[in-house]
N, C-alpha and C positions, 0 to 999 in steps of 0.2 A: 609523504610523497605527494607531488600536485594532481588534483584531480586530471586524470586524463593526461598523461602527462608526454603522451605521443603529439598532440598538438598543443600549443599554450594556447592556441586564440578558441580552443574547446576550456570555456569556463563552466562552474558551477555556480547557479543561480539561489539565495536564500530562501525563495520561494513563501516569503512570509506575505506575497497579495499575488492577484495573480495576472499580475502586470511584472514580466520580468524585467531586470534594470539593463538599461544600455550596455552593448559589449564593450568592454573598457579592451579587450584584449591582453586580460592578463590573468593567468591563473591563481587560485585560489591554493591555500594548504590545506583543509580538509574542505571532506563533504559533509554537510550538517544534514542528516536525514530527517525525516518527521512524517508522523503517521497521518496516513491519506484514509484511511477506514480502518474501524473497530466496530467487530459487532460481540457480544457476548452477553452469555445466561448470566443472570445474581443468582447465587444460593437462596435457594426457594425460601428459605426464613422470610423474606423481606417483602414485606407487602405491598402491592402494584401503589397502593397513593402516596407511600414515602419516595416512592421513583419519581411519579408521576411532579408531586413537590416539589421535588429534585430539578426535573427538567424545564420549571417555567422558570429557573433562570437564565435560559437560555431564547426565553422567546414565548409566544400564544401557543396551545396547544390546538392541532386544527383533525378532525376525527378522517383516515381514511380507512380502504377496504384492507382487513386483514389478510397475514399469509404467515408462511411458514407451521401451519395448523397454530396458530391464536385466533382468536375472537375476536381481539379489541386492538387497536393500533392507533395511536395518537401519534401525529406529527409536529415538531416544533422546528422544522425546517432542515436545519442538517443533523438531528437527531430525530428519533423515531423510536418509540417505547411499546413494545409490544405484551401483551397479560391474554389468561383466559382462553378454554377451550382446552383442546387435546392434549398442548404441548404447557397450558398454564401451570400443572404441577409443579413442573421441572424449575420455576423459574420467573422473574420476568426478565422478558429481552430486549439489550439495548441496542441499536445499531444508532453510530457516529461515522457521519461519511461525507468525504470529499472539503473543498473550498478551504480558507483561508485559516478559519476555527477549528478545523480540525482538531490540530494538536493539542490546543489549549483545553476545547471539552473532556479528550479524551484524560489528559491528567486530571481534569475536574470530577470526572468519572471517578478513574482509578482512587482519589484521595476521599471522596463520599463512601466508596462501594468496594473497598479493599476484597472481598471475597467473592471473587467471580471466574467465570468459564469463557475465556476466548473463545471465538470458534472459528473468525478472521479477522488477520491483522495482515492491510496495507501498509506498508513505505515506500515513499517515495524519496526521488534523486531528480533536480531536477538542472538540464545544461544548458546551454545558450551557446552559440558558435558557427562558423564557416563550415555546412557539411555535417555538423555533428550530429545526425541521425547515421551518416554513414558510417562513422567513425565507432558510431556504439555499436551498433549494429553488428558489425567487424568484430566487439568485443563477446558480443554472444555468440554470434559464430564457433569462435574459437573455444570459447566452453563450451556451446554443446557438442564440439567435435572430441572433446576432450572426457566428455564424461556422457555420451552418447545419450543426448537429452533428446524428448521426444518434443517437437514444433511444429508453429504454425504460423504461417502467413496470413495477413489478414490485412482490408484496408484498400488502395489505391498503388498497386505499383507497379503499373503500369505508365499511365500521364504523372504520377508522383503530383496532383494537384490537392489531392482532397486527404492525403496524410496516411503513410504506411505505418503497421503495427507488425512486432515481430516476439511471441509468446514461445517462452521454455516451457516445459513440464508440462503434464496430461491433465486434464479435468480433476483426474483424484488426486491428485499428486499434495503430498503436502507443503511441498516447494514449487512455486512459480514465477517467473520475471516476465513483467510484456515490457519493449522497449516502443513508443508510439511519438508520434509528433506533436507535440501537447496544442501548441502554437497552433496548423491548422483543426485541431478537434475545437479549441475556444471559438474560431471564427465560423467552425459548423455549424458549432450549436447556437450561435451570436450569441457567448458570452462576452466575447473581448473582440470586435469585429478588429481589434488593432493589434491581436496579439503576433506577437514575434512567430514567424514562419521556421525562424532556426530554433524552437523554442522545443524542447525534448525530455521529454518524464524517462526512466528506467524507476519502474513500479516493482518491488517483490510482495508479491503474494502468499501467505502463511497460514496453513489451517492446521495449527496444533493438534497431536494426537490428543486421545483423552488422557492418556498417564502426566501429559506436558503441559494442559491446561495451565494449572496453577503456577507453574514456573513461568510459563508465556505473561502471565498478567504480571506479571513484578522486573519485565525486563523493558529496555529504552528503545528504542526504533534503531539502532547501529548494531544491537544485538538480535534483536527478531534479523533484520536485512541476510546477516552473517550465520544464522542458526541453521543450516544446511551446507553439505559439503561442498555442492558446487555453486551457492551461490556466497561462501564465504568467500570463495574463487571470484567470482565476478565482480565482487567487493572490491577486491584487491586489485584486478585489471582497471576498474572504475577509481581508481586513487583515494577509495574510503576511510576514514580511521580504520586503524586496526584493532581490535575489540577480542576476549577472548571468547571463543565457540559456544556458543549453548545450546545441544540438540536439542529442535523438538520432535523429531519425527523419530518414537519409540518401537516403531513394527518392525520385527525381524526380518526385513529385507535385503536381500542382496542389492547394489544396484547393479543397473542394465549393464554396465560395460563389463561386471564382472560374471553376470548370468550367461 
């Protein structure tokens, strides 16, 4: 099905820089997602300087202040390796986040360090078009009313200048989508003072249970997206591949709209 398929001149963007391509005004046949953040523990076996190895090929390693109860935190720019202190038994932990490398580290990750613990895993979707923050917009809507998701506004939406954000799912929740305006966050931050105003992220957010860790580490970014009921839903309103289910959220919960 075409992405978005309510409008054509709502395209899908590849999002492999992060300069989107001019709108051709034509839609695309699927949406190729790709992970926007990965953070996860290695099975403690593996010792912080085989990581640490690991990660200068990616870059210098430059020392800042730790967190998440580590000690020690090395930065090599869009990765970050964390060892040592409270939470050092469990593990060392890597977080791969945001920009162009993303996805690339992250399989680089996965094929070094096959035995590890997700604990979040970003995809993104990213669109380009006349409007098309309203349009999606419109498409979250319609699922959270559908599966009475808990939301939040956030952002500029009032003057609409400085770029609205519109987030499904609670804080804990192990599903979350924020739909934001990608385009003006680049020119907030002056990354891309030229980026595209129509320019539109639909992010899902994934914090695998513990039982689902290890299944979460061996799946592709179309399958985390899709790994929740309502937002396998959202997938589908967003003209996604269709991809089969893989739960990861294993707590005996009901949801909301059937509580």
């Amino acid at each position: 099905a075409p992405a978005c398929s309510e409008d054509s001149r709502l395209v899908t963007r590849e999002a492999k820089t992060t300069q989107p391509p001019q709108n051709t005004h034509e839609s695309q046949d699927f949406i190729f997602p790709r992970f926007d953040w990965y953070s996860a523990t290695i099975q403690k076996e593996v010792e912080p300087v085989r990581v640490l190895r690991w990660a200068q090929l990616f870059g210098d390693p430059t020392p800042m202040k730790a967190f998440h109860g580590y000690d020690e935190c090395m930065d090599f720019g869009q990765l970050k390796i964390l060892y040592g202190g409270m939470n050092g038994p469990h593990g060392v932990h890597v977080i791969i986040h945001g920009g162009d490398a993303c996805q690339a580290i992250v399989e680089a990750f996965r094929e070094a360090f096959p035995e590890h613990y997700p604990t979040r895993i970003d995809v993104c979707f990213d669109f380009q078009g006349e409007k098309a923050y309203d349009k999606l917009y419109g498409l979250a809507l319609k699922t959270k009313r559908k599966f009475d998701i808990q939301c939040e506004k956030m952002g500029d939406w009032i003057d609409k200048k400085r770029g609205r954000s519109f987030k499904l799912g609670g804080k804990k929740s192990t599903y979350q989508a924020i739909i934001y305006e990608k385009g003006h966050e680049q020119r907030q931050k002056n990354v891309n003072p030229d980026a595209p105003l129509d320019w539109v992220r639909v992010e899902f957010r994934i914090h695998p249970t513990k039982e689902s860790k290890v299944t979460a580490s061996k799946l592709q970014p179309e399958q985390i997206a899709r790994s929740g009921r309502w937002t396998d839903y959202l997938c589908d309103l967003l003209g996604a591949t269709s991809v089969p289910r893989v739960k990861l959220d294993t707590r005996n919960k009901k949801p909301r709209c059937v509580e």
